[in-house]
Each structure stands twice: as structure tokens, then as C-alpha cells.
C-alpha positions in Angstrom: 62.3 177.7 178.6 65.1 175.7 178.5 65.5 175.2 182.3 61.8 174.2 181.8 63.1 171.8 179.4 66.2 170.6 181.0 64.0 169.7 184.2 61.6 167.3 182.3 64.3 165.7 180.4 66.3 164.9 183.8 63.0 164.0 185.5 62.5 161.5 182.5 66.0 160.3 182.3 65.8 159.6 186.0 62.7 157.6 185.9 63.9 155.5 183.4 67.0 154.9 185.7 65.0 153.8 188.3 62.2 151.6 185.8 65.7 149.9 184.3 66.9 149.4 187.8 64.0 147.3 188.9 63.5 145.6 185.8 67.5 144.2 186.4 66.9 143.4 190.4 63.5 141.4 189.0 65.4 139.5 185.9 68.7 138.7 189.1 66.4 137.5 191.5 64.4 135.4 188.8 67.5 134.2 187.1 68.9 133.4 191.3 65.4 131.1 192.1 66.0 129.4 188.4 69.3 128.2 189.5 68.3 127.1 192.8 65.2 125.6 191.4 67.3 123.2 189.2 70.3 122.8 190.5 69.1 122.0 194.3 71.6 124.3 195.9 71.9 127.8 196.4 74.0 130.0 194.2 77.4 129.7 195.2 80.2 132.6 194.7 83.7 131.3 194.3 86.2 133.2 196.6 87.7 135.1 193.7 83.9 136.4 193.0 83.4 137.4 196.0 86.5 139.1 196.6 85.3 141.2 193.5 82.0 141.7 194.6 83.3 142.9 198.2 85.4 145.5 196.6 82.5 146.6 194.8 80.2 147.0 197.6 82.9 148.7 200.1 81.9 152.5 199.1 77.8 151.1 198.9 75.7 152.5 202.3 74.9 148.7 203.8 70.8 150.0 203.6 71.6 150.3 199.9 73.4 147.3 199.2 70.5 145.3 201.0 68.1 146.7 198.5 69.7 145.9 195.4 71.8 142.8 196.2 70.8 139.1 195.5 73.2 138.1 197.8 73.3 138.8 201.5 75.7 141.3 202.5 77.3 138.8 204.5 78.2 137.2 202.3 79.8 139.9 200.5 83.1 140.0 203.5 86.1 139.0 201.7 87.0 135.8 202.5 90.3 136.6 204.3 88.5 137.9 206.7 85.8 136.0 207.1 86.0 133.7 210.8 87.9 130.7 210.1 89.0 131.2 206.8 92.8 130.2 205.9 94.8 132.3 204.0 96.0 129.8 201.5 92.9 128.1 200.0 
């Protein structure tokens, strides 16, 4: 009984997850057209931001990343190694 029971309570819990998960990617990408909407210009990450972001996303498979990222994995390369890039900015 309590296998029964430990089964419907991960099942749940893992549902959830994935209703919460979507709820966030909806509210980022609604929040990301808002900004563009008003300001004119896309949302911008400063290169400290992305640095963060690309340390994040290095142990994320890219398929992943592509489905849960606002921002275009491309865009996620730390700027020191992006083409063209300086090292002192």
C-alpha cells in the first residue's frame, strides 16, 4: 500500500513540476514581449549577465536549453569567446 501510495504522490508532485514549469516559461516570455513592446528594443543582457547565464546553461543538453530559454542559446556564449569580442570591455 504504501508503494501504491508513494507512486501517486511522485506522479502528483511531478505534474505539478511540470504545470509550475510552464506557468514560469509563459509569465518569462510574456514579461520578454512587455519589454520589447515598450521599450522598442529587444531585451538586452549585460556581459556580466550573460557570463552568469552561460555558466548556468553549460551542464543544460542544447535541445533542453532551447525549450525553456527566452533567450537564444547563442546568445548564451560568454562573451570572451564570442567572435570579435575584446577582453577588456
Amino acid at each position: 500500500m504504501f508503494q501504491w501510495l508513494k507512486r501517486r504522490l511522485t506522479g502528483w508532485a511531478a505534474a505539478r513540476q511540470l504545470q509550475e514549469i510552464a506557468r514560469l516559461q509563459q509569465e518569462a516570455l510574456l514579461l520578454k514581449a512587455e519589454w520589447e513592446r515598450t521599450t522598442g528594443e529587444p531585451l538586452k543582457l549585460s556581459p556580466e549577465q550573460r557570463r552568469r547565464l552561460a555558466e548556468k546553461a553549460k551542464g543544460i543538453d542544447p535541445e533542453t536549453l532551447r525549450q525553456v530559454s527566452v533567450f537564444d542559446p547563442a546568445e548564451l556564449i560568454e562573451p570572451d569567446h564570442e567572435p570579435g569580442s575584446t577582453e577588456n570591455r
